[in-house]
C-alpha positions as CSV (number, residue, x, y, z in Angstrom):
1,X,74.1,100.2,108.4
2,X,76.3,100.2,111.5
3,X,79.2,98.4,109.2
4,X,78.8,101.5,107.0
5,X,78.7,104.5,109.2
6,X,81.8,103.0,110.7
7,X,83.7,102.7,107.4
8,X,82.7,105.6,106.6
9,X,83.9,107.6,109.8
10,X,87.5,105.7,109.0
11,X,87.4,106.4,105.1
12,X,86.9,110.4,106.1
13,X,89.7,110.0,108.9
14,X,92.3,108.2,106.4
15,X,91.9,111.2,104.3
16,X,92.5,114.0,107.3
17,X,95.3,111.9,108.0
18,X,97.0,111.3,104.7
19,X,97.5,115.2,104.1
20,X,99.0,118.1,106.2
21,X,96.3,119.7,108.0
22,X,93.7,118.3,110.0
23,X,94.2,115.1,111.7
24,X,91.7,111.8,111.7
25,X,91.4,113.0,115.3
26,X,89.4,116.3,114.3
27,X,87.5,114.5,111.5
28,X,86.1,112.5,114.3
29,X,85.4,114.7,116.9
30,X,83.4,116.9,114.2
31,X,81.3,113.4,113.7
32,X,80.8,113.0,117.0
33,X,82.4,110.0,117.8
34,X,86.4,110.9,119.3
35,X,85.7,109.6,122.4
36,X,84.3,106.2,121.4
37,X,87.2,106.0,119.4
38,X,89.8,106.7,121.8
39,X,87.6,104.7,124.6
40,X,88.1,102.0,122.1
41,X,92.1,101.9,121.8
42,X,92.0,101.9,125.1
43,X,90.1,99.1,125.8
44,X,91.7,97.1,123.2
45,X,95.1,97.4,125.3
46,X,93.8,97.6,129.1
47,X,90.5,96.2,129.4
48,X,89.2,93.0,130.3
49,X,88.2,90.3,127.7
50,X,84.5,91.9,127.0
51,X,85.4,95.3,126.1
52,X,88.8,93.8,124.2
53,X,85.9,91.9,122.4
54,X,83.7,95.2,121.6
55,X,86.1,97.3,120.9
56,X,88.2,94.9,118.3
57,X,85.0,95.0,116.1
58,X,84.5,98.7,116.3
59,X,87.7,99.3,115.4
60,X,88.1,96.5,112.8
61,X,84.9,98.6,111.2
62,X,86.8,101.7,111.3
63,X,90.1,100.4,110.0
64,X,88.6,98.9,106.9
65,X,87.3,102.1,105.7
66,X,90.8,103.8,106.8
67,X,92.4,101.3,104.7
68,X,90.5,102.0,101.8
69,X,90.8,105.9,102.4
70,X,94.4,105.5,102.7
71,X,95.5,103.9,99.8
72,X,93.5,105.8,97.4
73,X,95.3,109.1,98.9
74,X,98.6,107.5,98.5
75,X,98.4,106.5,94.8
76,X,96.7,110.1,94.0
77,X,98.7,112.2,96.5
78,X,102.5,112.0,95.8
79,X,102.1,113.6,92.4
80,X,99.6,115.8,93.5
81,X,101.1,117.0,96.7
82,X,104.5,117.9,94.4
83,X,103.3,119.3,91.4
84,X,100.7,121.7,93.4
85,X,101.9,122.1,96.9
86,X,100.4,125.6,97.1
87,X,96.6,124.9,95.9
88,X,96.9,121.9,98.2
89,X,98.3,123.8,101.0
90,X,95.3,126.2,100.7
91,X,93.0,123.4,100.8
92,X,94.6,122.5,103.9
93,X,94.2,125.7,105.7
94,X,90.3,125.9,104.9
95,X,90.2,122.7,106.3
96,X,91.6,123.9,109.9
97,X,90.1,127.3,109.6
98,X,86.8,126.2,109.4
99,X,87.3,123.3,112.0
100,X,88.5,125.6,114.8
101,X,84.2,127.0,115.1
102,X,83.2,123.4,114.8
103,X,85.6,122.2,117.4
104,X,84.6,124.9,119.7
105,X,80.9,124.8,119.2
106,X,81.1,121.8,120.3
107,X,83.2,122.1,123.5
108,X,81.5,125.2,124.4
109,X,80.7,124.3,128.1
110,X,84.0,123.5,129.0
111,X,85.7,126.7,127.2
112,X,82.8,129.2,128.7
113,X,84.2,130.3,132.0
114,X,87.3,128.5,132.0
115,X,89.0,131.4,130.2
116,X,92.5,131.1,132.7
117,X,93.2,128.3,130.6
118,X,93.8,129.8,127.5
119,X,97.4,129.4,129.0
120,X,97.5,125.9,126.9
121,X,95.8,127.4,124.0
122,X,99.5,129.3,123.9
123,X,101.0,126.7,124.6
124,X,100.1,124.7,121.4
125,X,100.5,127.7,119.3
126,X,104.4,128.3,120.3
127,X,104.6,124.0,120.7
128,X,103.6,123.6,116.9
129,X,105.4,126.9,115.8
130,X,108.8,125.8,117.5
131,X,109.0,122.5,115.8
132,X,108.0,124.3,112.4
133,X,110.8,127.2,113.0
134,X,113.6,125.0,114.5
135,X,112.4,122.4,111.5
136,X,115.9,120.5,111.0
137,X,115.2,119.1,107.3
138,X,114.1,122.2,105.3
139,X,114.8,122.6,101.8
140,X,115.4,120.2,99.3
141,X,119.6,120.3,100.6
142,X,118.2,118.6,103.7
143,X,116.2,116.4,102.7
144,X,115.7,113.0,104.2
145,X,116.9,110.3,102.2
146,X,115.6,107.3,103.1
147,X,117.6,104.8,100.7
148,X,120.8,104.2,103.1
149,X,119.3,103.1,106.6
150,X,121.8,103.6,109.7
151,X,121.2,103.2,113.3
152,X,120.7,107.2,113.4
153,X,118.1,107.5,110.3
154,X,116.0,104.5,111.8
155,X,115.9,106.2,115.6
156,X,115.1,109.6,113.7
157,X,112.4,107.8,111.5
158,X,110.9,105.6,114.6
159,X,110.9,108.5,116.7
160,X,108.9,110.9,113.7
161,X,106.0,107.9,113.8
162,X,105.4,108.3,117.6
163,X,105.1,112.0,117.6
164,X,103.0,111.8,114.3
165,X,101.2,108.8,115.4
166,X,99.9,110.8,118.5
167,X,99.1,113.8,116.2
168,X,96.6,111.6,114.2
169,X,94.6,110.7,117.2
170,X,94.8,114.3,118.7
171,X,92.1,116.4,117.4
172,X,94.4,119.1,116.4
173,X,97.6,119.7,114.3
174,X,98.0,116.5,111.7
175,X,100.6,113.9,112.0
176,X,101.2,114.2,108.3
177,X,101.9,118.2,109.0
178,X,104.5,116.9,112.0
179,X,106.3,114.3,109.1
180,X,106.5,117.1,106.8
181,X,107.8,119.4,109.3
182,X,110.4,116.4,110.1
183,X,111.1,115.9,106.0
184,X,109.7,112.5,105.9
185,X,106.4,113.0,105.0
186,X,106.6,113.0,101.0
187,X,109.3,109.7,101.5
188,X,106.8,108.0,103.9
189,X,104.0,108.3,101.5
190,X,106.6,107.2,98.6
191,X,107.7,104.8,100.5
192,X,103.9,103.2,101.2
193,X,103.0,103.5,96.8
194,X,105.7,101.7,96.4
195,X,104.8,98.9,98.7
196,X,101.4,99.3,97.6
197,X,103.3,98.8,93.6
198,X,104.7,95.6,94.8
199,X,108.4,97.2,95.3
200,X,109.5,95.4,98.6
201,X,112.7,97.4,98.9
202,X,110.6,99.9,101.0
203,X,109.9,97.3,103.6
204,X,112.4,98.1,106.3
205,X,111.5,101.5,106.5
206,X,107.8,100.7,106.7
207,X,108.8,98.5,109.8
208,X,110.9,101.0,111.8
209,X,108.1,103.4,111.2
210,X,104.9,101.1,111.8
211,X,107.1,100.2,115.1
212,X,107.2,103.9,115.9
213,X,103.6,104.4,115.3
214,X,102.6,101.1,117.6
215,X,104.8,102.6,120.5
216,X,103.1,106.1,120.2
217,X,100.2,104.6,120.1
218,X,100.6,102.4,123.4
219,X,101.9,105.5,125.3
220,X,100.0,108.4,124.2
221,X,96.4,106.8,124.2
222,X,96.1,106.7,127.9
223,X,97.5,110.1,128.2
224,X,95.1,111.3,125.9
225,X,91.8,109.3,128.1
226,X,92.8,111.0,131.2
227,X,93.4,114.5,130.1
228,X,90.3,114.3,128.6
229,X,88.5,113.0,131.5
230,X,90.2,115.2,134.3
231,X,91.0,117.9,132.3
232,X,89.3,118.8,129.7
233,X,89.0,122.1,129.3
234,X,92.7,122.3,129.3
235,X,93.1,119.6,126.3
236,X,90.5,121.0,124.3
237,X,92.1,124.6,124.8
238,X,95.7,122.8,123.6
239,X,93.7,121.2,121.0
240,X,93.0,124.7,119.3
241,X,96.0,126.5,120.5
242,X,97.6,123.1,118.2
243,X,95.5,123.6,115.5
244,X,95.9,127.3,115.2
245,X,99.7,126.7,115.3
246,X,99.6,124.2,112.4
247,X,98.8,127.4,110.1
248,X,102.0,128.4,110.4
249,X,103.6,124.9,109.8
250,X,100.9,124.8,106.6
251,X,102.5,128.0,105.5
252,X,106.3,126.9,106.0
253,X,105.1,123.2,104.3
254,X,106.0,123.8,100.7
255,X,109.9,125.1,102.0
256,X,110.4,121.1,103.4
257,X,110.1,119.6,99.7
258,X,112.4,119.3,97.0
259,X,112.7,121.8,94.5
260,X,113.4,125.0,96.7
261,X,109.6,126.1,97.2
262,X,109.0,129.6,99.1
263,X,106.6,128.9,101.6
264,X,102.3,129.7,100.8
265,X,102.8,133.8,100.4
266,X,99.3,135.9,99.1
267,X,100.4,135.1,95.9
268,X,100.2,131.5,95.6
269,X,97.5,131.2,98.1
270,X,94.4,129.4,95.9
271,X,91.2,131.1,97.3
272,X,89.2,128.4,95.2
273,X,91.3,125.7,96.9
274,X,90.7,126.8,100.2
275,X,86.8,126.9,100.1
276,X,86.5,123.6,98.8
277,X,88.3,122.5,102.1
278,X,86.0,124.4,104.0
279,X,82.9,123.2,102.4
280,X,84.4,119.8,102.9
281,X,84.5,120.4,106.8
282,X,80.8,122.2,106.8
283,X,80.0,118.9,104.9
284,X,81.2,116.3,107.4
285,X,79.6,118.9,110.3
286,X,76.0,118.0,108.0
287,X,76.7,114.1,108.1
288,X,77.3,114.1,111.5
289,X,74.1,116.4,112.0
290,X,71.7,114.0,109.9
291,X,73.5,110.8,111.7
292,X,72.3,111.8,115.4
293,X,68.7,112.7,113.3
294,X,68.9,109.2,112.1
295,X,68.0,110.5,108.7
296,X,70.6,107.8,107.6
């Protein structure tokens, strides 16, 4: 049962972080396990041979049903994600919206009374809707192409898998919304179904960006253990102040592919779309609710 639960909780984190919108790191704090998980990374990097031991086979757990989560998004999500950008994008916004209550249900004690630091719930707000506004790759004139590697391209792409990388494990704006933000998140995902096809041409982009993501993940996981320790109130008001920013980057998504898309307007907004991701959310909230009942 314990094998299960934990592929589960990495099947339902793949698919946060193979879209724009919510990040693995929300889906698991809505199940109630973010801080065994980041405990976990940590452990596998700095602590002694035990809890190296322990964590390893939690995370092994988790990473098979990530695995599995992650490939089934790819093959499904390329064609998807182009030919309906805007029902997707909605989806993506229920998904956040109704995370935000979750997320601060949950912290409530160390929101309540600690109102001076909604100073870093602006902070994530202007940090996610800078990088959207001064996006350098929008429009399909500006796209990233990622079949002639230089020196340049392979710092830009290694670079986009650390910041993304650290979104992921943050429980607030996705690394996938970051990649599309940077233009490489529909070339990334092409890049992976075609390795997944058995088209090795992709190989050495795959290596300069799974390089990124190991370095993001060696700095940024201690980082993240501290803040959260010592100040948590603060990280979990940047959290939100993230994750309410990421609307905007949701909004501006659709202008970063090719084909000249508008950005999400009232218009192309998909109200049907957007509950489903919202039921989706209350869903996982339920699972995570009958898990500490140990109805299942």
């Amino acid at each position: 049962m314990n094998f299960i639960l934990n592929c589960f909780r990495g099947f339902c984190m793949a698919l946060a972080d193979s879209v724009p919108g919510v990040s693995g790191g929300t889906i698991a704090f809505i199940l109630g396990f973010y801080d065994k998980f980041i405990n976990s990374l940590d452990r596998l990097m700095f602590g002694n041979n035990k809890e190296r031991k322990d964590a390893l086979l939690f995370l092994i757990k988790l990473g098979i049903g990530w695995i599995i989560g992650m490939i089934l998004a790819i093959l499904v999500l390329t064609n998807l994600f182009q030919s309906h950008i805007y029902q997707v994008s909605s989806l993506f916004i229920g998904f956040v919206l109704f995370s935000i209550p979750l997320i601060v249900k949950e912290e409530k004690s160390n929101l309540k009374g600690h109102y001076k630091n909604i100073f870093f719930l602006i902070l994530g707000i202007l940090l996610v809707s800078f990088i959207t506004y001064f996006n350098p790759v929008s429009g399909s004139e500006n796209i990233v192409n990622l079949s002639h590697l230089n020196v340049g391209l392979c710092l830009y792409i290694l670079v986009a898998g650390m910041i993304s990388i650290s979104a992921m494990v943050l429980p607030g704006v996705s690394g996938s919304t970051l990649l599309l933000i940077f233009g490489l998140y529909i070339p990334i995902i092409s890049a992976i179904k075609e390795f997944l096809h058995f088209n090795f041409s992709t190989v050495p982009v795959l290596v300069v960006f799974g390089i990124g993501v190991l370095l993001g993940i060696v700095l940024v996981i201690k980082l993240i253990k501290i803040a959260l320790q010592k100040y948590r109130s603060q990280t979990v008001y940047a959290i939100i102040g993230l994750m309410i920013g990421s609307f905007y980057a949701i909004v501006m998504g659709p202008t970063t592919l090719e084909g000249n898309y508008s950005p999400l307007e009232i218009e192309t907004f998909s109200i049907l779309w957007f509950i489903i991701g919202g039921l989706f959310i209350l869903l996982l909230e339920k699972v995570k609710v009958l898990l500490n009942e140990n109805r299942f």
